[in-house]
N, C-alpha and C positions, 0 to 999 in steps of 0.2 A: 015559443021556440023550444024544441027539444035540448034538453042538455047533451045527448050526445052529439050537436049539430055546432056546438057553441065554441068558440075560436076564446082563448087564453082573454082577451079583451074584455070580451062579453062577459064571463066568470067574473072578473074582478069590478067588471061597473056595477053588473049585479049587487055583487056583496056588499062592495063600498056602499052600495044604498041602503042594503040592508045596517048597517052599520050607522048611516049615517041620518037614519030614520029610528034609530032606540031613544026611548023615551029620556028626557035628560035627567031622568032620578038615577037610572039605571046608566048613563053618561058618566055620571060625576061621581054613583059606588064602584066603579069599575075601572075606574081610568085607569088607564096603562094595564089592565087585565089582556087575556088571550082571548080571540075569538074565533070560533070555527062556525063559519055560514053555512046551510047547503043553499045554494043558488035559487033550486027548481022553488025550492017553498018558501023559501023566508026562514024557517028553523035555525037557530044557534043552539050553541053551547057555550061559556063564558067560564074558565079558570085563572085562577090567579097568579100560577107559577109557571105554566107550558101550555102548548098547543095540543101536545099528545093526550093526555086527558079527556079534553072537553073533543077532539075529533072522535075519542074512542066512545064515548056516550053518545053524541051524533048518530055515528055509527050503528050503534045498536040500537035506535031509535029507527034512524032511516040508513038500508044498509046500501042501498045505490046510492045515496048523497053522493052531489057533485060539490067540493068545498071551496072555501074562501076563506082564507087564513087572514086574522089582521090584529091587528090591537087597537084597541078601543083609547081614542083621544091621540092615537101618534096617524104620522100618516104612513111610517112604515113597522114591520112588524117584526125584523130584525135591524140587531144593526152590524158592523163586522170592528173588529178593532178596539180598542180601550177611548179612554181620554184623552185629548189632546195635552202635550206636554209643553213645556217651553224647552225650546234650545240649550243645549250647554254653551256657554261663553268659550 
């Protein structure tokens, strides 16, 4: 399937595979790192602090990369909000 044919779903089933097919050496140095997939190949890139980085090295590795943003060991790759608090009495 051509990536430019591939609906929002497909992209992310993609990657999650790719993601969820990394060797568990590279699982367990990474957790909770960034990952940017391209879809079409399998190719990542892996930082520790942001997404923007490792997409940017992608990039100029594969410059049509179609991506898959995620984090390694969560299942999602943002979150929105702090910590939950308890109530004031």
């Amino acid at each position: 399937m051509e990536t430019e044919t591939m609906n929002r779903e497909e992209i992310c089933r993609r990657g999650q595979q790719v993601v969820d097919g990394l060797p568990e050496e590279i699982k367990q140095r990474c957790n909770g790192q960034h990952i940017v997939v391209d879809v079409a190949s399998g190719d990542y890139e892996i930082d520790p602090k942001s997404f923007l980085p490792a997409a940017r090295r992608l990039r100029a590795r594969k410059p049509s990369a179609v991506g898959y943003w995620g984090r390694i060991g969560d299942k999602v790759a943002f979150r929105i909000g702090g910590a939950r608090r308890a109530r004031p009495s």
